[in-house]
N, C-alpha and C positions, 0 to 999 in steps of 0.2 A: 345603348340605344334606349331611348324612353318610350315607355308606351301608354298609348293614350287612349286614355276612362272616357265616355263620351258625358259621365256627370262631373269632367274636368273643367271643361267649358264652361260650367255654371259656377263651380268654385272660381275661377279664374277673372267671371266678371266681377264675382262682389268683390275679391279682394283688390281689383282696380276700381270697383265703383266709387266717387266721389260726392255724391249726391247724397248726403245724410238719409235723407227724406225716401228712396230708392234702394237705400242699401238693406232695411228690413227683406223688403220681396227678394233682391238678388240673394240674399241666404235662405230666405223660405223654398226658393227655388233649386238651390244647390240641394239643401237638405232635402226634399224630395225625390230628389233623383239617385241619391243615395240610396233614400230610403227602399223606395223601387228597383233600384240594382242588387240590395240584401234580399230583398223580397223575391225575385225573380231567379236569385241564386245566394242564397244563405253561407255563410259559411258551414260547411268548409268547401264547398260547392266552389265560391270565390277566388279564385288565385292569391297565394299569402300577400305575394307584391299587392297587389290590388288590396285585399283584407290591411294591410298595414297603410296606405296611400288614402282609407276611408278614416281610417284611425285617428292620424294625421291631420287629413283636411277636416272633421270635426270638430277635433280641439281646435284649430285655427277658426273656424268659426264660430266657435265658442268665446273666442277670442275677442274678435271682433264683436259679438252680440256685448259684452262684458264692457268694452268701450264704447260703445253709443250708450249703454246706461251709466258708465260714469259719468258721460264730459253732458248729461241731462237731456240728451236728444229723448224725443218723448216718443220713439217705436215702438211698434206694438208687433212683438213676439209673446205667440200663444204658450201658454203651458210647455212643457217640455214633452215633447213624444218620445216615444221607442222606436227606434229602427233597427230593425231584424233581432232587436235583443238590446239594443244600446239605445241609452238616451244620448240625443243631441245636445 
């Protein structure tokens, strides 16, 4: 049975989002819900599933940040923040 992160939803739009132009905020937005769910319960606070499933959908968004600055999309992702202890 899977269980669901309610900052799943946010990862789940950007990685369908198709909108170049759009896909900045659908990650600024995932990563803050993240960031807020560390915040609000830090590891080890977090359930491992959960602590590994943020682990996970970071890099994937890292991922994706990584690809709109190769293929020269011109987003604008700020600085790299800390969340709960990790950079995004």
């Amino acid at each position: 049975m899977s269980v669901a992160y309610a900052w799943r939803k946010l990862y789940e739009a950007a990685v369908v989002q198709t909108d170049f132009r759009k896909l900045p905020e659908c990650i600024a937005k995932a990563e803050r819900a993240i960031g807020q769910r560390l915040s609000d319960h830090p590891p080890p606070l977090t359930d491992s599933a959960e602590f590994d499933a943020i682990g996970k959908t970071l890099a994937a968004l890292a991922v994706l940040k990584a690809q709109i600055a190769a293929e020269g999309h011109h987003a604008e992702f700020g600085p790299d923040e800390e969340l709960g202890g990790y950079v995004a």
